[in-house]
Legacy VTK file of the C-alpha trace (Angstrom):
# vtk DataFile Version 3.0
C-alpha trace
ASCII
DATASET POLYDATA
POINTS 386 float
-28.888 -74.141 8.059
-28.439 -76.775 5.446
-31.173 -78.960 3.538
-31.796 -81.333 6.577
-34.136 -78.938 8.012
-38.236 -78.897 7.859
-40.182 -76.238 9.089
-43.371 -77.948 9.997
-45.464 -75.133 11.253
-43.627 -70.998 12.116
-42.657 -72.731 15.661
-41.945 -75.957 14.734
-38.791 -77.333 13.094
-37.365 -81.250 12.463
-34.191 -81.223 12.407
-33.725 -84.499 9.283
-34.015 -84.971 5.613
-37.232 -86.177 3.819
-35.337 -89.755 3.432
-35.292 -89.945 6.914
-38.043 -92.004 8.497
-39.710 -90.323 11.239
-43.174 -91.645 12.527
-45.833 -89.324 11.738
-47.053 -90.220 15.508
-44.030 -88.608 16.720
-44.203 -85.717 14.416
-47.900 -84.936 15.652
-46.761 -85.146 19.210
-44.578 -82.482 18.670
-47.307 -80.070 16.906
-49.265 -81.047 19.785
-46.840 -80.102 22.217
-45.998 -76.302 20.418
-49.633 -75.445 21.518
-48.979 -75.572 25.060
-49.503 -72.563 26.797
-46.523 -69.900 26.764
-44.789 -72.683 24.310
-42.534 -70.425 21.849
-40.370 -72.738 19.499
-40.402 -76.749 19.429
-37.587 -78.622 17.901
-37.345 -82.346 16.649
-34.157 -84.101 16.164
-33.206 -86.927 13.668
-33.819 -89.838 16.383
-37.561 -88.210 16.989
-39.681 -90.918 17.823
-42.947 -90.929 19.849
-43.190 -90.722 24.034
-46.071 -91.399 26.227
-47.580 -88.455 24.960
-44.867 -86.333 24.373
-41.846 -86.877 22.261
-38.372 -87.893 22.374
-35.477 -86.810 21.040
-36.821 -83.024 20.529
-36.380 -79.939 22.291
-39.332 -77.415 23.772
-38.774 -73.563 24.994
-41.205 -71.876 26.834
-41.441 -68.653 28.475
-42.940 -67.835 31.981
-44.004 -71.531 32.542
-42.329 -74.854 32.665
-43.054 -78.679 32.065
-42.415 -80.730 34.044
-43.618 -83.727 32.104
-41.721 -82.597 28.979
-38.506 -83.561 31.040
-40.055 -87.081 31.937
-39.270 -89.322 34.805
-35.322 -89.902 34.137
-33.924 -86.138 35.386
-30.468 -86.418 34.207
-30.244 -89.360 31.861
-26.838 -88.655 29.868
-24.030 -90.269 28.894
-20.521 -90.001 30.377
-17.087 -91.312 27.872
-14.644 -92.563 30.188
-11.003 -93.937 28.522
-9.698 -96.531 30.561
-5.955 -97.725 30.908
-6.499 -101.092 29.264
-4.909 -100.904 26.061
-7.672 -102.333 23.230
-4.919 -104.692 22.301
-5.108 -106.767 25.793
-8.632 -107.521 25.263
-9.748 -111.154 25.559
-13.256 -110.985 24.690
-14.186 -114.712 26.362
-12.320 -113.830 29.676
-14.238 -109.873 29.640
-17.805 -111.206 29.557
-17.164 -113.169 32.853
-16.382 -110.078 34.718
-19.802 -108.475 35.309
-21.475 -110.946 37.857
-21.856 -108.154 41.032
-22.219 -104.436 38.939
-25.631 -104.622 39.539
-26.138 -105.357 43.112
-26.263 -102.002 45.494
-22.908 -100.661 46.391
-21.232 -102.597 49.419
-19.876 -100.933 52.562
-16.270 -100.544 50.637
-17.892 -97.563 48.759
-19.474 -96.052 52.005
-17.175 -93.061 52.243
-16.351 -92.573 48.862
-20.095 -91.994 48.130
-20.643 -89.995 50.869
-17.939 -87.500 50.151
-18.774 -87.166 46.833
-22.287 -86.610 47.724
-21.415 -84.034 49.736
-18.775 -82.115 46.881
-22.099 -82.486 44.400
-24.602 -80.945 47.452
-26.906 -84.066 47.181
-28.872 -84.618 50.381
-31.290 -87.066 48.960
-31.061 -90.570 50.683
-34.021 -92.114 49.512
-32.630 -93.855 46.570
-28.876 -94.351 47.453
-29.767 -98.144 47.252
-29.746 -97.628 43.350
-26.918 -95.413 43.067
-23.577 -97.140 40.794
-26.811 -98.968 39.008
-27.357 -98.970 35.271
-31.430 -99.442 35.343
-33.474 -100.702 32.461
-34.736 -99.776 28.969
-32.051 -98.147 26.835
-29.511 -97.830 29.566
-26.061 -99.490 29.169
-22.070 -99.426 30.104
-20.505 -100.233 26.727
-16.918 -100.744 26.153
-15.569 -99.412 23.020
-12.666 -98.722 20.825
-11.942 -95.558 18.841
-12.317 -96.787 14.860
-12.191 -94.128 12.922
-10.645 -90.295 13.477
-11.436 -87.545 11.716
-10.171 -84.945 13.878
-7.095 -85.705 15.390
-6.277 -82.274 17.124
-10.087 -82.596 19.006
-8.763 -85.754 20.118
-5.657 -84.385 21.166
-7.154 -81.547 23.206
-9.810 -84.287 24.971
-6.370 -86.751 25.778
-7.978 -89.629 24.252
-5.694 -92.317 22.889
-7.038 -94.860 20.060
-5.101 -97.727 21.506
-6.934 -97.356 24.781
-10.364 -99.196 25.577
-13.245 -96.961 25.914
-16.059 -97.309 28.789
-19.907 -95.403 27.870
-22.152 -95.556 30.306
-25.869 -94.127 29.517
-28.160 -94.084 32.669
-29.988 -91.245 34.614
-31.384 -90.696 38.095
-33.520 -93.956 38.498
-35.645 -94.298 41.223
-35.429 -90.124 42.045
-36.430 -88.837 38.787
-39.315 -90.941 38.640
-40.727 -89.408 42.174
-40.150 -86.644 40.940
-42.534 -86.573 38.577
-44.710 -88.921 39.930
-45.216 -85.905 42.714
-45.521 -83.346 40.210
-48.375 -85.403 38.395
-50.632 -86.267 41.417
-50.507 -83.013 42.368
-50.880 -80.826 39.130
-51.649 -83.642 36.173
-50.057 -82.455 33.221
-50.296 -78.873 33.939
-47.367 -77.020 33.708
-46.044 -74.436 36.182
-46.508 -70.976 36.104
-43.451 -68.375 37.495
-45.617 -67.502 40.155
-46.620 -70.719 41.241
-44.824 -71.696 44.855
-44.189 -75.264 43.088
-42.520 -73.552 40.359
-39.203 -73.135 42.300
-39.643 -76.493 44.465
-39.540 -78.544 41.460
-36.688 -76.819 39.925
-34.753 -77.515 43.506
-35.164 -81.090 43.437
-34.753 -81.331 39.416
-31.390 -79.858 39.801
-30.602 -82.292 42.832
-31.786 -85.115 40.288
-29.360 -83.659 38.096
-26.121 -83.913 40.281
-27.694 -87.598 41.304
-27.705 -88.708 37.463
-24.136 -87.511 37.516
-22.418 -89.330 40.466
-24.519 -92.255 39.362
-22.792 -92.547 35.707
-19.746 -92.219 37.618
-20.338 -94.853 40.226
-21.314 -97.313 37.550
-17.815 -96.400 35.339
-15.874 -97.028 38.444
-17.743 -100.346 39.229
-17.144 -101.218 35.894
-13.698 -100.072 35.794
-12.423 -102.024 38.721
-14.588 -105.110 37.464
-11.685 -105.097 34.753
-9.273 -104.547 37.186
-7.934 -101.171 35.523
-7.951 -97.463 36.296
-9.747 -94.684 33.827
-10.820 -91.094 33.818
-13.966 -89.196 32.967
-13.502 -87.698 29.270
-16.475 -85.870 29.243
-20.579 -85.937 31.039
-23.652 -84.597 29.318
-27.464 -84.899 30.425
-29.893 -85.106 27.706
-32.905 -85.429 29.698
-33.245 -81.540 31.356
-34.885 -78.184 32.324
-31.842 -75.216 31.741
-32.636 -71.438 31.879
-31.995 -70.366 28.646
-32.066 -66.963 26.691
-33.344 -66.735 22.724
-33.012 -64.259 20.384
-33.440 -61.726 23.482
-36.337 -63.589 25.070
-35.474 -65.597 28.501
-37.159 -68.264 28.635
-36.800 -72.329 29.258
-35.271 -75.044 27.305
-36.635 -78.731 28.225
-34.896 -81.465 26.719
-36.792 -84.697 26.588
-33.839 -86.669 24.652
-32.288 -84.214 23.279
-28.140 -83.502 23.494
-27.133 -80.232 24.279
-24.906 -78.565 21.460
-23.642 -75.559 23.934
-21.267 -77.927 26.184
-18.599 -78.760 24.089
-17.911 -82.134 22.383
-20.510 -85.041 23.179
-20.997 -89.121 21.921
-24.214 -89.947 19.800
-24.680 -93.352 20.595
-25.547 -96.032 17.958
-27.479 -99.167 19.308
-25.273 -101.877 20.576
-24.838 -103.497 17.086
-23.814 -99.819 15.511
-21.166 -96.798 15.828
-21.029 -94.597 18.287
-20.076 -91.326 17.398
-17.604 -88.355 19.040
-18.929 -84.934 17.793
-18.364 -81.512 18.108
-21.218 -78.732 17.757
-20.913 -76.067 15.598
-22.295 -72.658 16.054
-25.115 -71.726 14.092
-26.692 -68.347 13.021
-30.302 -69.807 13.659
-29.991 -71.833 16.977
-33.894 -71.093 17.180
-34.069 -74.341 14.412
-32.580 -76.905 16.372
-32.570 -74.907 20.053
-28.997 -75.720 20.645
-29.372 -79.287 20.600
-28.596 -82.534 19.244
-29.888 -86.175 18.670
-28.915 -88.319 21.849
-28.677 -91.292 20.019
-30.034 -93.613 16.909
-33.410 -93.023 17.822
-36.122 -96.035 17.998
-38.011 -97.831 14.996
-39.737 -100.176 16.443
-42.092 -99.844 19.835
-40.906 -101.895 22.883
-42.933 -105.224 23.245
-43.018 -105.928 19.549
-39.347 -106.484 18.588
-39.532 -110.058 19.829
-42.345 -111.061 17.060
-40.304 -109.277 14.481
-37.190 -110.862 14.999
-37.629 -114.249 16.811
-38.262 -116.222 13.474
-34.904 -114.757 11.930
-32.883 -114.583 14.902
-32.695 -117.483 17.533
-31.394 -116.184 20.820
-28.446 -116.793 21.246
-27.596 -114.938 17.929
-28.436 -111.826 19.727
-25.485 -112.043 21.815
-23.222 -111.318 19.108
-23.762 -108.493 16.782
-22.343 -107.885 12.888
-19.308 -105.996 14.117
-17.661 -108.577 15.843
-18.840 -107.298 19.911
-21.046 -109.266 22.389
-23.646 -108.438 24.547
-24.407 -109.344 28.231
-28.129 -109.554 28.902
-29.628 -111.638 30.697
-33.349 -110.660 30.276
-34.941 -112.382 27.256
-37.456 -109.228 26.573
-35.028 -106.781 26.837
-32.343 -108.559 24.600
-34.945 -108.164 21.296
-36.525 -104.861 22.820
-32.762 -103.398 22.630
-31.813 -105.592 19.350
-30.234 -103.215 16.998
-32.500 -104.244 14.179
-35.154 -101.985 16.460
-33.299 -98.729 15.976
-32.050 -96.488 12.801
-28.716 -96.702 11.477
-26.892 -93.824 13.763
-25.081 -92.859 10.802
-28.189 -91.560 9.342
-28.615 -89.446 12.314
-25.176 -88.199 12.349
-25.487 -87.492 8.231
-28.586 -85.560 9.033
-26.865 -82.755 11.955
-24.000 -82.472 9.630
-26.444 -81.529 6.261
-27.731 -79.193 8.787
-24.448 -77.674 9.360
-24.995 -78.518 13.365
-21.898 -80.503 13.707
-18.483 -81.722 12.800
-18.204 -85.883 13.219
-14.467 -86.168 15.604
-14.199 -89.743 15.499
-16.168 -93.316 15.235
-16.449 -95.560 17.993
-16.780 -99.185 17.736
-18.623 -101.812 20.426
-16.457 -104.463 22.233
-18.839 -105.387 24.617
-22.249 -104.185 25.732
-23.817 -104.475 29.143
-27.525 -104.592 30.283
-28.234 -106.696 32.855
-27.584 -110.053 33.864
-31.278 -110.155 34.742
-33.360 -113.535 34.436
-31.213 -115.686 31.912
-34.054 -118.536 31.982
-36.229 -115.649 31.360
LINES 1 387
386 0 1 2 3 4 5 6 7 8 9 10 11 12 13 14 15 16 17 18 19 20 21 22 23 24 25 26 27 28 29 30 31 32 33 34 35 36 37 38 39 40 41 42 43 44 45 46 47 48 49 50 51 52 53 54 55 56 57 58 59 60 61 62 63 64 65 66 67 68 69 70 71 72 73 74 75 76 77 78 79 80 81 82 83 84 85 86 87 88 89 90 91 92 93 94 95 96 97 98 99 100 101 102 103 104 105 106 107 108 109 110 111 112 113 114 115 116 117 118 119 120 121 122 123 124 125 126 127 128 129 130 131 132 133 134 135 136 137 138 139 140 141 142 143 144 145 146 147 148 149 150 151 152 153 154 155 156 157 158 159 160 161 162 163 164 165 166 167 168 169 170 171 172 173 174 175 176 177 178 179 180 181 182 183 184 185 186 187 188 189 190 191 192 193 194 195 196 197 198 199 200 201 202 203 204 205 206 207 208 209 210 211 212 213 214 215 216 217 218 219 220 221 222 223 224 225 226 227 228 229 230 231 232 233 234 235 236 237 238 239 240 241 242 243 244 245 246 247 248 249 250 251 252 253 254 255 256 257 258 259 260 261 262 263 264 265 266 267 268 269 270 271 272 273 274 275 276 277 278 279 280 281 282 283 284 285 286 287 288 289 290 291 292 293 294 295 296 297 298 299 300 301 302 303 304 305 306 307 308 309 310 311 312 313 314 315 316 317 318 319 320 321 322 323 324 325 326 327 328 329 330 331 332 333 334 335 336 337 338 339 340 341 342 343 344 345 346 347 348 349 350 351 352 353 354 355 356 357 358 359 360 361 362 363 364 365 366 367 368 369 370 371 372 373 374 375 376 377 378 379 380 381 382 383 384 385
């Protein structure tokens, strides 16, 4: 691997360069975390940055016991690329932001049977939370239109049938309300403890972890359809990838388990690295590596945080009045309603993603596709007295 790699103890690794700013909060979390029990090999990413206890954007295997707490409460949080038929050239950026008033409501009776069938093709019997299902959520989560800016690899394109004149849809949001009972079950019952093979809870958890997986899935694609016919246009899926996930996994001849708490899996092909809504996005595509131990076949899932939640406004309120926020330096807007979240999600509080990106490729992880540009980033319409 290449010079953007630090071996912080024999099993743990950070995958970024000493420029790179990484919070030495997050960096103890993850020595922490490698002294779990049955915990073989812990990996940071570039967009590290410290968790309720545990990390993000980092990577944990373990043999003969799993975590459920490593995984968090958002099962399935990924990102899915969708290309839409609405060429980038039609765009009419003042008429666009008036389009979004019901994607955040639950799904009306029209989408009864759709959902239904495609709950059944996906083997999702959960009906607790189908209220929230085609919803975005809070925090990070967003549906971002974008256009392709920059290509560096035109035959990747080719093979993925994306077309630069054509208006891209992101959408970043996991398994709500589901995930989160998840977890909350696991933690009531066993704390932090993990789960041993043996344990009866072992399997149960991994049961309705997958099912929270398939749920994250539909979910990003109920939203891109919501989205898509807000516009009043067609589109089709590109490509799907959790970053928030349990998978079987074998390393260098030991089975074992790979959590990922943030972390974008490098064995599925292409996948986007989001900037934050003021940045690039950026199309990748993994390359193999002769010591996947180093960065356990992952990837940053995005920029990565600077600043903690709840303290953005107090940085930025006496440069930035509030309505400034709804435009950002490369020429896109942003619809969000909720005055907390618009400077909690502010791009000033995140890294530059093309640090992040320079970092994987020093490490000889990946090879950068093509640049993606915001036209217009969603939220929430939430409180806009708030």
């Amino acid at each position: 691997m290449g010079r953007s790699v630090q071996q912080i103890t024999p099993n743990v690794s950070l995958i970024a360069s000493e420029e790179t700013w990484i919070e030495g909060l997050a960096i103890q979390q993850l020595k922490k975390t490698s002294e779990l029990a049955g915990m073989q090999q812990v990996a940071g990413m570039p967009d590290l940055h410290p968790g309720r206890g545990y990390p993000i954007g980092a990577a944990f295997f373990t043999t003969d016991r799993i975590y459920p707490a490593l995984v968090g409460n958002d099962i399935g949080c990924g990102m899915s690329l969708w290309q839409t038929a609405m060429k980038t050239s039609k765009v009419h950026l003042d008429k666009l932001v008036k389009k979004f008033a019901h994607v955040e409501s639950p799904l009306d009776e029209s989408w009864h049977d759709y959902v239904a069938e495609r709950k059944q093709a996906k083997q999702i019997e959960n009906n607790q939370f189908d209220h929230a299902l085609g919803t975005i959520g809070g925090g990070n989560h967003f549906a971002e239109f974008q256009s392709i800016d920059q290509i560096y690899d035109l035959t990747t394109i080719n093979e993925l049938g994306l077309d630069k004149r054509s208006l891209q849809l992101l959408v970043h949001s996991g398994s709500r309300g589901l995930g989160q009972s998840i977890l909350v079950e696991h933690v009531s019952r066993f704390n932090h403890a993990g789960l041993a093979h043996s344990d009866s809870a072992f399997g149960a958890y991994l049961t309705r972890h997958d099912e929270a997986l398939r749920w994250a899935e539909l979910n990003r694609e109920l939203i891109a359809l919501r989205f898509l016919e807000a516009i009043r246009t067609k589109g089709t899926c590109v490509l799907d990838i959790n970053h928030n996930l349990m998978s079987p996994k074998t390393l260098a001849g030991v089975e074992g388990w790979l959590h990922r708490k943030g972390a974008t899996p490098s064995d599925k092909g292409c996948v986007m690295i989001p900037g934050s809504r003021g940045d690039y996005s950026y199309l990748v595509k993994p390359k193999n590596t002769t010591e996947p131990h180093l960065s356990l076949y992952s990837l940053a899932h995005g920029a990565g945080r600077k600043w903690k939640r709840g303290e953005c406004q107090g940085r930025l309120s006496h440069k930035y009045k509030r309505d400034d926020l709804y435009r950002t330096e490369l020429g896109s807007r942003v619809i969000c309603g909720n005055k907390e979240l618009l400077y909690d999600e502010a791009p000033q509080a995140y890294k530059k993603c093309e640090t992040v990106i320079a970092d994987m490729e020093d490490a000889g992880l990946i090879d950068v596709v093509a640049r993606f540009k915001p036209v217009l980033t969603f939220k929430t319409n939430g409180d806009c007295n708030g």
